[in-house]
N, C-alpha and C positions, 0 to 999 in steps of 0.2 A: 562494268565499263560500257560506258554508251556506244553500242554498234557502229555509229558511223565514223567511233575515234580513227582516227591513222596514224601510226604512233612509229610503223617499222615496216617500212617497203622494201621488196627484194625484188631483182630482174638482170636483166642483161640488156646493154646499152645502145643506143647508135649516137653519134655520133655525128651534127650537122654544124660544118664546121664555117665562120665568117661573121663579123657585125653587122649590125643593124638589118638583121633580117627581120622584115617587117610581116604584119599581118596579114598583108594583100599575097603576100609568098607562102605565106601559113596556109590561107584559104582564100583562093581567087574571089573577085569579088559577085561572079556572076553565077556563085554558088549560094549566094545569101537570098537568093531569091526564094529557098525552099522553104514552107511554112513550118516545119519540126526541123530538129536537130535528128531524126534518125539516122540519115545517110551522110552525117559529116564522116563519119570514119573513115570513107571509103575518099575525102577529097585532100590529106595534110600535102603541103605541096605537090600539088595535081600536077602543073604547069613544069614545073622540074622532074617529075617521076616519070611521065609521058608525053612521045612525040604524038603528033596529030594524030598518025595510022592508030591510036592505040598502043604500041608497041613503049615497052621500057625503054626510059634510059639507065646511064648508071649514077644512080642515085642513092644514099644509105638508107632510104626508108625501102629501098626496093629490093636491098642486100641484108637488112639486119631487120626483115616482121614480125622477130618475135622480141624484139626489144620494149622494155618499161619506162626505160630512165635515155631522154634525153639530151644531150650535153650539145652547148651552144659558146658563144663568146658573148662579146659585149654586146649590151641594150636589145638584146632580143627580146619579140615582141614590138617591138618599136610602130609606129603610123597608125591607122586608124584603131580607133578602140573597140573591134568587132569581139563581140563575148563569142564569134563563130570561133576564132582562132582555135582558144584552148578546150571547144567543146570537140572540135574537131580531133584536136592533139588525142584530147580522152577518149574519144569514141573509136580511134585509129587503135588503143592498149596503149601509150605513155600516162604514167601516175605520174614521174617525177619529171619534171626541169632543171637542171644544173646550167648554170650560166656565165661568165663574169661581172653580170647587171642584167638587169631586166629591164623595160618600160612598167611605170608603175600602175597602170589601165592594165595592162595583160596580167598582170600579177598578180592583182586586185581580184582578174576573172577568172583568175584559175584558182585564187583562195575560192570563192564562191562555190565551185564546184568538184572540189576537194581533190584539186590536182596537187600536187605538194611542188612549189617552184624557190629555188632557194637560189641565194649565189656563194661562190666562192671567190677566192683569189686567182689571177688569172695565170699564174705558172699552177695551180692547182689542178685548175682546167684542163692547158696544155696538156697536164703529167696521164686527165682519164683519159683526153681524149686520144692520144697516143695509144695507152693503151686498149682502149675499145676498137682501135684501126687497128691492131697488128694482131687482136684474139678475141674474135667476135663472142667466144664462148665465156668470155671472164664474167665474174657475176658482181655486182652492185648492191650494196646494201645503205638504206638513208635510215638511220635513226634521229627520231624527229625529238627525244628524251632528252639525250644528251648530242642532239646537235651536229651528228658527225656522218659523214657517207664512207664507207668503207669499198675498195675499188682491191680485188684479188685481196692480197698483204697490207696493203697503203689503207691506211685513216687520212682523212681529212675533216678537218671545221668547214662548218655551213655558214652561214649569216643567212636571218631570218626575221620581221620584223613579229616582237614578243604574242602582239596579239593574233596575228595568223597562225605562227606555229601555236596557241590555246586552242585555237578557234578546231584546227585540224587535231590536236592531242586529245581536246576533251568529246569533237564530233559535233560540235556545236556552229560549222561552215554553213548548214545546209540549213538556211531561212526559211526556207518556203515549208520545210519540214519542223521546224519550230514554232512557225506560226499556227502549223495546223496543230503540233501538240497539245497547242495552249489557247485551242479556239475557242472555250469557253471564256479566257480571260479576255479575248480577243473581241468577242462579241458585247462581253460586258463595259470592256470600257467604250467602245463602240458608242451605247445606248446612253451613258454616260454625257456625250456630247451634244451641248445645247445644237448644233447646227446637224444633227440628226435625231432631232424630235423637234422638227417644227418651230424650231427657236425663229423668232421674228425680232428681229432689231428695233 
């Protein structure tokens, strides 16, 4: 099996509850100014986790940091199409998204870098995120096989579009990593190209 398949994610959840929470809320915008993505972990709603002094609020990213998996309502991800958002979400430890919809830019960015982002139905939703508010300890399980996230006892159906959930089953998300596998092919067709050998019109 190709290492960087994901096939079956486990964690414990938080819980960020409201639509159209947008990117600019994911990761302020005057965090994008950093040239790597190392220190996104440390910014997923910055502006909601912290007053000026520094100091917390009471925020679920500030209540549940050791959560994997988490659970949103409708069209999350929503506004600018910053790839910071879900680099951010991963470098904070969330693997998985649960949703009632997604913005399809976010969802695209977090296939890319092997976040697994699915949606459900929205009393489905309701039913984890309830439960991730009232037993921070419950554990989460997404099978990406057969499709389904299990919450304590409760099974649920995912919706996933087919070629993402391959992309993430077979470990085949990660481009930059297939390109290099296959940089002989890569070079060859390369050279291949009239317009990189001196082709003249």
């Amino acid at each position: 099996m190709n290492e960087k398949a994901i096939r079956e994610l486990n964690g414990l959840g938080v819980s960020v509850p409201g639509n159209d929470i947008d990117t600019d809320r994911i990761i302020p915008a005057r965090f994008l100014k950093e040239i790597t993505f190392s220190r996104m972990g440390e910014y997923p709603f910055f502006d909601e986790r912290f007053n000026e002094d520094g100091s917390e609020k009471d925020h679920p990213f500030n209540k549940n940091k050791d959560a994997s998996f988490l659970i949103g309502n409708d069209n999350f991800g929503c506004g600018s199409s910053r790839e910071h958002a879900p680099q951010a979400l991963l470098r904070w430890g969330i693997e998985v998204v649960l949703a009632e919809s997604l913005a399809e830019i976010f969802a695209g960015n977090c296939a890319m870098i092997g976040l697994a982002a699915v949606t459900l139905n929205a009393g489905d939703i309701k039913e984890i995120q309830t439960a991730v508010e009232r037993d921070s300890s419950i554990r989460l399980s997404l099978d990406l096989m057969s499709k389904k996230v299990h919450c304590g006892e409760r099974i649920y159906e995912i919706n996933i579009p087919e070629s993402r959930r391959q992309a993430l089953t077979e470990g085949t998300w990660d481009n930059t990593s297939l390109l290099l596998d296959r940089l002989d092919k890569a070079k060859a067709t390369a050279a291949s190209l009239p317009y990189m050998n001196n082709f003249n019109s």
